[in-house]
Every structure is written in structure tokens, then in C-alpha cells.
C-alpha positions as CSV (number, residue, x, y, z in Angstrom):
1,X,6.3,58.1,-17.4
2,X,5.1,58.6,-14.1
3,X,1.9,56.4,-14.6
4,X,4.1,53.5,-15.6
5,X,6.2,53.5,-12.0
6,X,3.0,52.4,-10.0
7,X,2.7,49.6,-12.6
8,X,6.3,48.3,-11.8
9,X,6.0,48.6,-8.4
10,X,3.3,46.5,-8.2
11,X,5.0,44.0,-10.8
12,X,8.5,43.9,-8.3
13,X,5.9,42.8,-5.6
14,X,4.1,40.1,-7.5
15,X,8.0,38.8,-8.3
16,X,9.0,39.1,-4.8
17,X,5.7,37.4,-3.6
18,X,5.7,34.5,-6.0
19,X,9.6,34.1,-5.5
20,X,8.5,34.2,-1.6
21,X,6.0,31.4,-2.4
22,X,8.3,29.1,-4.0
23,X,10.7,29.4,-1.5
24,X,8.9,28.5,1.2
25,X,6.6,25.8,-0.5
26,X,10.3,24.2,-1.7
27,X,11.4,24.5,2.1
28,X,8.3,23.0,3.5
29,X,8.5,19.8,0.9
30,X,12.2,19.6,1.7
31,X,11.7,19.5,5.6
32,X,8.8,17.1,4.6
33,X,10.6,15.1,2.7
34,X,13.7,14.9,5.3
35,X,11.0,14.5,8.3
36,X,9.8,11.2,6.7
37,X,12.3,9.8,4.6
38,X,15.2,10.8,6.6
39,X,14.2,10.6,10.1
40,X,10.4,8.7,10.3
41,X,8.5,7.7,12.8
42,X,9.5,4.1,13.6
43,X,9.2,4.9,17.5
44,X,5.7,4.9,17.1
45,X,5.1,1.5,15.5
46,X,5.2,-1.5,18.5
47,X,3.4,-2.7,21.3
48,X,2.6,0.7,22.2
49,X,-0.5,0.3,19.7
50,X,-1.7,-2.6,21.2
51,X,0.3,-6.4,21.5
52,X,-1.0,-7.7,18.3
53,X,-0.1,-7.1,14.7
54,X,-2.2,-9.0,11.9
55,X,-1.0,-9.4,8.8
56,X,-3.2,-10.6,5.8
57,X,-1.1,-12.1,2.7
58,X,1.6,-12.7,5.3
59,X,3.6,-15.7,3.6
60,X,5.6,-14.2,0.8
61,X,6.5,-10.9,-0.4
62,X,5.3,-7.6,1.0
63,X,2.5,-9.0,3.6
64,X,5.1,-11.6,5.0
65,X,8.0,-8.1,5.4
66,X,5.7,-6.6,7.0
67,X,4.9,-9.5,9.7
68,X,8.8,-9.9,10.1
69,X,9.5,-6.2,10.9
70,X,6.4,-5.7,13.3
71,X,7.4,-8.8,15.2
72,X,10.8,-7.2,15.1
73,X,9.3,-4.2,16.3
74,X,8.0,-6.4,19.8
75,X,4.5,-7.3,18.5
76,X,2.7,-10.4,18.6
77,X,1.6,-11.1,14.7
78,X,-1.4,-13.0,13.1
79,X,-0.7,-14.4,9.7
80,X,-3.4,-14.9,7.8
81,X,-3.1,-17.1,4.5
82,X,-4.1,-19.5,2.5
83,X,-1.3,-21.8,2.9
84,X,-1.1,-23.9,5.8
85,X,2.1,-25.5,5.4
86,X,3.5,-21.8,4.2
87,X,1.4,-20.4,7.3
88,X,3.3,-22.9,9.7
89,X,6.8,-22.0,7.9
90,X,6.5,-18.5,8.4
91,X,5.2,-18.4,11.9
92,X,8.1,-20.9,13.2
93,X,10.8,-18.4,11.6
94,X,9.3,-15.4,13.0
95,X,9.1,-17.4,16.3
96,X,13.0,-18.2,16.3
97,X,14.5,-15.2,14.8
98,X,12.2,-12.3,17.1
99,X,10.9,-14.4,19.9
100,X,7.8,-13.4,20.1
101,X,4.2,-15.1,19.7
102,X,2.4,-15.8,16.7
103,X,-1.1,-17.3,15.6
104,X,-2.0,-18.2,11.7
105,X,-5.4,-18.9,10.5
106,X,-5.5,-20.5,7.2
107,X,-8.4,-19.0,4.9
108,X,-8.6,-18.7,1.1
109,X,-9.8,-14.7,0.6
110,X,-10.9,-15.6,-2.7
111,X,-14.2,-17.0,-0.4
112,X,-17.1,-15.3,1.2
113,X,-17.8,-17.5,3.9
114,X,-14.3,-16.9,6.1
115,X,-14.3,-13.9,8.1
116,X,-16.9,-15.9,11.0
117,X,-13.6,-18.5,11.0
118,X,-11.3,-14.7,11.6
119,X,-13.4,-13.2,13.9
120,X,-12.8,-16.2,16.0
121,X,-9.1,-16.6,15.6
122,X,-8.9,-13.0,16.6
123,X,-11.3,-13.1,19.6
124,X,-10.2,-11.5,22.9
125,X,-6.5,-10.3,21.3
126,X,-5.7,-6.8,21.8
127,X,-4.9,-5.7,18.1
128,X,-2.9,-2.4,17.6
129,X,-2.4,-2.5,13.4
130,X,-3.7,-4.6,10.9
131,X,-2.0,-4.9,7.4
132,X,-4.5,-5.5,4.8
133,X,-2.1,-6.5,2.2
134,X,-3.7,-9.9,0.7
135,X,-4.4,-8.9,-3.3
136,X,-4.4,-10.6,-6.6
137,X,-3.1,-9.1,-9.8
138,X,-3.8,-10.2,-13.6
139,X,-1.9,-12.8,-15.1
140,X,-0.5,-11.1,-17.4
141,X,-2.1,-7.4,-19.3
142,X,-5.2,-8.3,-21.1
143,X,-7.9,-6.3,-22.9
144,X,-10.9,-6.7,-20.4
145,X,-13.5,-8.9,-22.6
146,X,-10.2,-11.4,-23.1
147,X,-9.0,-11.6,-19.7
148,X,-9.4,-16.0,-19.5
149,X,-12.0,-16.7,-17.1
150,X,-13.3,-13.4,-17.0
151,X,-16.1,-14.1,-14.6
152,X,-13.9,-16.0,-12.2
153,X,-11.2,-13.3,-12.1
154,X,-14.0,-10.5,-11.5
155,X,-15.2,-12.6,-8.5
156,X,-11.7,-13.3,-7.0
157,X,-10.6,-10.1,-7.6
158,X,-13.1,-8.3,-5.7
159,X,-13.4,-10.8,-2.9
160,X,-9.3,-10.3,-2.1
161,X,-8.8,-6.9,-3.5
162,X,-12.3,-5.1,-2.0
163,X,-14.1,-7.4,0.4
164,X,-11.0,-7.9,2.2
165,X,-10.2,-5.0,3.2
166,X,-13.7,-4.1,4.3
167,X,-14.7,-7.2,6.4
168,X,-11.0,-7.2,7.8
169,X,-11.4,-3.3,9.2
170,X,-14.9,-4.4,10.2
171,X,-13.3,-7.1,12.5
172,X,-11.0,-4.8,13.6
173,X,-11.4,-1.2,14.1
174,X,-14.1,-1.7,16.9
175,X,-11.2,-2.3,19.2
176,X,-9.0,0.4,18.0
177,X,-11.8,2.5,18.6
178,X,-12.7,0.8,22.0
179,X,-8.9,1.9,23.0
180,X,-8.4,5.0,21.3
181,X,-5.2,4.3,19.3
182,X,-4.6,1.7,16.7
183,X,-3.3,1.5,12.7
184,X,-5.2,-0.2,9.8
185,X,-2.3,0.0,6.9
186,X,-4.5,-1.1,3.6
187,X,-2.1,-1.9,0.8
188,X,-3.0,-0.3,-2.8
189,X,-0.9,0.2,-5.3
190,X,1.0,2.6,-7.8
191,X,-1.8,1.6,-10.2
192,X,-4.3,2.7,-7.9
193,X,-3.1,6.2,-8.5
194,X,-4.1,6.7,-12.1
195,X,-6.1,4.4,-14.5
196,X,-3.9,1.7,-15.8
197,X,-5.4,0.0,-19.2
198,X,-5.1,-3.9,-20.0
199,X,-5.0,-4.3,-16.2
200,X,-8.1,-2.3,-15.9
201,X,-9.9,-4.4,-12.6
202,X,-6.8,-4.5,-10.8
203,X,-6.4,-0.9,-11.3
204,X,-10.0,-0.2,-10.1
205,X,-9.8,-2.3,-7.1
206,X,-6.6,-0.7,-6.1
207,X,-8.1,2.8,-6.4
208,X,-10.9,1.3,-4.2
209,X,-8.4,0.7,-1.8
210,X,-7.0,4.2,-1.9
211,X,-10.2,5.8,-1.1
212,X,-11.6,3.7,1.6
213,X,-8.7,3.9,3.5
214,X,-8.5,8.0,2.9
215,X,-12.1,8.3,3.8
216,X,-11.5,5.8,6.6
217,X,-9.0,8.4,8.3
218,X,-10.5,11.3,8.1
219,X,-13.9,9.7,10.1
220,X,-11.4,8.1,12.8
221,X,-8.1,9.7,13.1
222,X,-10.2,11.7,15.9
223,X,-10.9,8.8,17.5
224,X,-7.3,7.6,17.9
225,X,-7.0,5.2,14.6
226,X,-4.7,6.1,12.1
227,X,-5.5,4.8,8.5
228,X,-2.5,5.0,5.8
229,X,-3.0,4.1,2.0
230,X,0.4,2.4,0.8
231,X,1.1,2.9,-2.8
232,X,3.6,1.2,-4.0
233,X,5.2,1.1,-7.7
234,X,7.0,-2.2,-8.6
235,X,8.7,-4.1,-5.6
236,X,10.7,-7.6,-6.3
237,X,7.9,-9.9,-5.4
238,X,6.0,-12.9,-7.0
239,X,3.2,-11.4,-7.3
240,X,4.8,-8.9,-9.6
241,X,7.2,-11.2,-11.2
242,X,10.6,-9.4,-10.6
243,X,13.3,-11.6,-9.0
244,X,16.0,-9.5,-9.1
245,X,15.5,-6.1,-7.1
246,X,17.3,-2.5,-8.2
247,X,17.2,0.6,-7.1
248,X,13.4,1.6,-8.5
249,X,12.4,-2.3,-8.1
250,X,12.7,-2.6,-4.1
251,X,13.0,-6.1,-2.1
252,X,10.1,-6.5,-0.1
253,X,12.3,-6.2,3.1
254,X,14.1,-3.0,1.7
255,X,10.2,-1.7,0.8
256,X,8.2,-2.2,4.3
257,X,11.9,-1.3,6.3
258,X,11.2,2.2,4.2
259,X,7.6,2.1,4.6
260,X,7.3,1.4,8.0
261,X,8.8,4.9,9.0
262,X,5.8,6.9,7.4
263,X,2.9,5.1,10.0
264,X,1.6,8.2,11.8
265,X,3.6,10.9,9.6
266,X,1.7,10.1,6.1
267,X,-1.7,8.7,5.6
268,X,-1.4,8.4,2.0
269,X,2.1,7.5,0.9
270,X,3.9,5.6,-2.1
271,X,6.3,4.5,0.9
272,X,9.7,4.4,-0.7
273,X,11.7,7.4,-1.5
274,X,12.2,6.3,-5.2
275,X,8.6,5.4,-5.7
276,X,7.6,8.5,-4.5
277,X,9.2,10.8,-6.8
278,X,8.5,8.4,-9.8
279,X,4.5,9.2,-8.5
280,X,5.3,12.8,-8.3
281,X,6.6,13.1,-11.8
282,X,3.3,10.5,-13.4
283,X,1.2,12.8,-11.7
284,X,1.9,15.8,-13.1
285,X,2.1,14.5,-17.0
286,X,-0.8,15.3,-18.7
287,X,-3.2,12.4,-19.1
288,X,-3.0,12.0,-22.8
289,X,0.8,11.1,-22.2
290,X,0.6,9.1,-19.4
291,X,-2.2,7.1,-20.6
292,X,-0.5,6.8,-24.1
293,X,3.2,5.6,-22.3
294,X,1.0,3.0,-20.0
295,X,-1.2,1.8,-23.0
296,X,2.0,0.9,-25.2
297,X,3.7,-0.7,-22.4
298,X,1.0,-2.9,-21.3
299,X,0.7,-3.8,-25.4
300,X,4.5,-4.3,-25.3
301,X,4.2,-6.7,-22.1
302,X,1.2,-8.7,-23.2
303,X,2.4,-9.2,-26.8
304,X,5.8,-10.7,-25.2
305,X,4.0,-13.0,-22.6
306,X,1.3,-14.3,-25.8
307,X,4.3,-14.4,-28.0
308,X,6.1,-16.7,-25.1
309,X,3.3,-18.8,-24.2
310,X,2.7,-19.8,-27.7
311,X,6.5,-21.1,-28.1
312,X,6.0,-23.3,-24.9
């Protein structure tokens, strides 16, 4: 009897000190969560960084949300595209609605040969974040020998998804550096997070994404440069083709107004409240399910989308 009341002792403070655990790594996510969901950090996105924004992408969707609320924000913005007449649309609403100054330079990032044609346009501007958000998904979800123009797509995937990124923070991070403060915001995605089958180089190029730029802040964030990858799960753009938006499907304006207020507090965010906890719960399923769930809805999508090209 009296051997077994050390033993509970010691068992009350394991309890207590597990209990103690709990509660304080619940309190810490909570204040976390209320730090950059409910207050953020959108003081510290402006012309404080430096006068110029550029935004790759920048005419529709997510790139072009993120050009309008940095300009709303006081910064000067480059839009980058391929568009000219979309370029010159853009930049003339941005112009009347924030009054401020804009450039465009019209490149198609599916090339190789562009970036001398960037580095020029962005010659002598003083650039305080870049938003490497130009990227190109599949078609539709494909098993990877069937994808249609396989070679093609391989090519003009890794030149917008990859290359981009790379040459873009290659024109620009000498300057952040130069200064001491700057933000490169490099836009992955929610399939970048874990491997997504029948969209299989999409997925890899997106998890590029994710690493450089989490590499890419831990070698500068001493030197003044703050590097954030942006996850995102489905947002109502073209790209993704969802028109309508809901509460777990975001506008792109809703998305970047949300994602904005995480610069400087999260260097690797899914950027929206919602899309956040829906990566907290796929993370922690174990791969066999997740894969399984992912598989069978990628089958499901690209059975519908054969199914519906075949009646037109």
C-alpha cells in the first residue's frame, strides 16, 4: 500500500503537467489566432517598405486584389502581365479609384527571354514588396502521361510556376537588401501543402513555391526582407473556375483584404481564416485518407469535365 502512493503521486503530476501543457499551448494558438486574424498587421504594409509595389499576374483574380489593395494602401504598383489591353484597363482603374501612380509591362511568363525587358521597366524604382502571384493550373485533373500537350504544359508550367518566382526575387531582393526592409509575397497554393494526384505538376510546382520562399526567409529576414508563402485553398477566380464565392470559396478581394493583415506576423500562412482551419484539419489526417478523399475527387471532377466535353 505504501509503495503504490509514490506511484500516484507521480501519476497526479504527469496529469497536472500535461493538463498544464494543453492549456497553455490552447492559449498561445488562441492569442495567435486572435493576433492575426483579429487584429493583423495592416499598419505595416505601405510606403513605409519602399514607394513601389509589383504585382505579377496583376489583371484578374488574386494578383490584380492584391495591386488594388496595395495601391490602396498608398503604393505606387507595377503590373505585370501578359495582356496589354487588360494591362492598360487595370492600371487606368487603379489610377482613378486610389490616385496613385502605376507602370505595366506586358510579358508572357510562359517565355524565357523576358526578365532583361523587367529588369528595365523596374530600373531605378524603389520597390518595397513584390507579389509573385502569376501561375498556371491544369485544365482540368488528368493522369500525368494524358495531360494534352504534355510537353508544352511541363514547359509552361515551370516557366510561370518556378522560374518566375526565381528571376522575379532575383530582380528584386538586391534592393530590399540594399535598404534593409522589404516583402517578397510568393503565392503557392493549398495544393502545395500535400501531394495532390491528377494535378500532380501543379502540385509540385506549388510546393516549389512553398519552400523557396521558407528558405528564402530564414537567409534574409536578418537582413530586413520578409518572405511569406501564401497558401491558399479555393478562392472565386478564373483560374480556379468558381464564379460564385461562399464562405470556404473567398472572392479574391475578400481573400488578399484577409491576407494582407498576416505580412510581417506569418511567413507561412493559408491567409484566410477559413482556409486555415480547413489546412489544419488535412494536415493532421493520415495520408492514406487524405490521399484516398483527394484521388476520388480529382476522378469525380475529371470524369464530369470528359463526360461534358464529349456532349459539346
Amino acid at each position: 500500500m505504501e509503495s503504490a502512493l509514490p506511484a500516484a503521486g507521480f501519476l497526479y503530476w504527469v496529469g497536472a503537467g500535461t493538463v498544464a501543457y494543453l492549456a497553455l499551448r490552447i492559449s498561445y494558438s488562441l492569442f495567435t489566432a486572435l493576433r492575426v486574424w483579429g487584429v493583423g498587421n495592416e499598419a505595416g504594409v505601405g510606403p513605409g517598405l519602399g514607394e513601389w509595389a509589383v504585382v505579377t499576374g496583376s489583371t484578374d483574380g488574386i494578383g490584380k486584389s492584391y495591386a488594388e489593395e496595395l495601391a490602396k494602401h498608398g503604393m505606387k504598383v507595377v503590373l505585370i502581365s501578359r495582356s496589354k489591353d487588360k494591362l492598360d484597363q487595370v492600371s487606368s482603374e487603379i489610377k482613378e479609384k486610389f490616385k496613385v501612380e502605376t507602370r505595366t509591362i506586358a510579358v508572357d511568363f510562359a517565355s524565357e527571354d523576358i526578365y532583361d525587358k523587367i529588369k528595365t521597366g523596374l530600373a531605378d524604382l524603389e520597390i518595397g514588396i513584390l507579389v509573385n502571384n502569376v501561375g498556371m493550373s491544369y485544365e482540368y485533373p488528368e493522369y500525368f502521361l494524358d495531360v494534352p500537350d504534355l510537353d508544352n504544359v511541363i514547359k509552361k508550367m515551370i516557366n510561370i510556376n518556378i522560374l518566375s518566382v526565381c528571376k522575379m526575387t532575383q530582380l528584386v531582393l538586391p534592393g530590399m537588401v540594399e535598404r534593409s526592409k522589404g516583402a517578397i509575397l510568393n503565392i503557392s497554393s493549398g495544393s502545395g501543402m500535400l501531394p495532390v494526384p491528377l494535378l500532380t505538376i501543379y502540385s509540385a510546382t506549388k510546393t516549389f513555391v512553398d519552400f523557396f520562399s521558407r528558405c528564402l526567409h530564414e537567409e534574409y529576414r536578418s537582413k530586413g526582407v520578409f518572405v511569406q508563402s501564401v497558401l491558399p485553398y479555393f478562392v472565386a477566380t478564373k483560374l480556379a473556375k468558381i464564379r460564385k464565392p461562399t464562405l470556404d470559396k473567398p472572392s479574391p478581394e475578400m481573400f488578399v483584404k484577409s491576407a494582407i493583415k498576416t505580412v510581417g506576423l506569418q511567413s507561412r500562412t493559408n491567409g484566410y481564416l477559413i482556409h486555415a482551419l480547413m489546412g489544419s484539419i488535412i494536415s493532421n489526417l493520415p495520408s492514406w485518407i487524405y490521399l484516398k478523399i483527394v484521388m476520388n475527387m480529382n476522378k469525380s471532377t475529371r470524369a464530369h469535365y470528359l463526360k461534358k466535353t464529349k456532349k459539346n
